[in-house]
N, C-alpha and C positions, 0 to 999 in steps of 0.2 A: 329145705327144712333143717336146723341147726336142733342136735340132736345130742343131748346133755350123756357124757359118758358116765355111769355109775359103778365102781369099783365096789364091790361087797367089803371087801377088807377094809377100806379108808370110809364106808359110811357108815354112819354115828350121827344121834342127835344134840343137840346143843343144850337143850335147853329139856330136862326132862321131867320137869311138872306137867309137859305138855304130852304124855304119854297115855294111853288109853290100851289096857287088856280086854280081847275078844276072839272069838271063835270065827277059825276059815269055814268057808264054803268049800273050798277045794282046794288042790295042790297050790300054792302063791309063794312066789321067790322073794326073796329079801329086794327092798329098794322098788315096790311095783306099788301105783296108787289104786286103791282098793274103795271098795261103797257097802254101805250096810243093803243088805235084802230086805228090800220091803215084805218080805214075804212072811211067813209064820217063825221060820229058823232061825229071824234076825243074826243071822251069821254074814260076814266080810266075804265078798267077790273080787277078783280081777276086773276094774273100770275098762270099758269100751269104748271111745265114742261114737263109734258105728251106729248104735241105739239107744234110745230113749228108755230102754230099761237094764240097760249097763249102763249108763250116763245120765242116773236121774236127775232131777230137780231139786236140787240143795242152795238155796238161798245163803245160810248162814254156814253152811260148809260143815255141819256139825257129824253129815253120813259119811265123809270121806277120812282116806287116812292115806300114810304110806306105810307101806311094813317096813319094820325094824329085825326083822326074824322071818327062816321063812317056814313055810307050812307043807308039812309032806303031804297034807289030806282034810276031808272033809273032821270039822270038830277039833281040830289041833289048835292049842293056841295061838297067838299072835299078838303082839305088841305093835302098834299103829304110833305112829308121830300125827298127830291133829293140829288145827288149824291154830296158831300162836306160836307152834313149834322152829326150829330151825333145826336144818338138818345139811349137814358136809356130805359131799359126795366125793371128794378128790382133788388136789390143786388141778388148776386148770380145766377141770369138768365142763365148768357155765360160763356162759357171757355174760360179765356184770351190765347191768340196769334193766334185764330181760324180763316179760314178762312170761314164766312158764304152764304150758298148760299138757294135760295128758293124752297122749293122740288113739290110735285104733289100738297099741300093740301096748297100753298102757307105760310109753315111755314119757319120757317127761322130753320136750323140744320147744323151740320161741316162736312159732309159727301156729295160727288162728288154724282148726280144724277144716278139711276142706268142705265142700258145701257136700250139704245134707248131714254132715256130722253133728256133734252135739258137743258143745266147748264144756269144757271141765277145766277152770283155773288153779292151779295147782297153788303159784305164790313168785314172789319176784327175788332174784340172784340178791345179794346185797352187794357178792364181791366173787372172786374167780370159782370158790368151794362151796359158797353155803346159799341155802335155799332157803328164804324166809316164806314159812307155809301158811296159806290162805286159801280157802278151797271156796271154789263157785261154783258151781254150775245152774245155769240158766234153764235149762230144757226145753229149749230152742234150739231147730237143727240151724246148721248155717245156711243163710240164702246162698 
């Protein structure tokens, strides 16, 4: 599993119309892809793909993000890069033409979740630094 290194210092979004302000669920570190709660507190969680309810079912990718900032705590803001976004994580971070997706430990790596997981598409490398973001997920475990 090829596993994207992310430098807090060197990441930055590209393109920031594609920025979204919202409220944590809990502690979440800079550079971690995150999900809206379905729940009443519509507040952003740390994505899992262990489960179908940290890896929900977003067709148009519109509940996902990554943070830009991070969150000491429940209710603390957060600035998210959303799906159209591009975001640098560091020369030589990614493997260009990769397709990235979010694995159990909400890292970003090029390798399909293993079975019974729940794929979360993050977005594809364009070039060694940047991530052009796209978010899927299916809610489908893997066979």
């Amino acid at each position: 599993m090829a596993t994207a290194t992310v430098t807090p210092s060197t990441f930055a979004i590209v393109n920031t119309n594609q920025i979204k302000h919202v409220f944590a669920g809990d502690e979440i570190p800079i550079a971690t892809v995150v999900y809206r709660s379905g729940g009443t507190d519509g507040q952003y969680h740390i994505a899992d793909a262990d489960a179908l309810s940290t890896a929900p079912q977003d067709l148009d990718g519109s509940e996902y993000g990554i943070t830009l900032n991070e969150a000491p705590g429940a209710g603390a803001p957060l600035a998210i890069a959303r799906s159209g976004a591009q975001v640098t994580l560091g020369a030589g971070a990614m493997f260009d033409s990769f397709t990235y997706y979010a694995d159990q430990n909400s890292a970003l790596n090029t390798t399909q979740p293993p079975s019974g997981d729940y794929g979360i598409v993050v977005g594809v490398a364009i070039d060694s630094s940047t991530l052009a973001i796209r978010f899927q997920a299916s809610g489908v475990a893997t066979p």
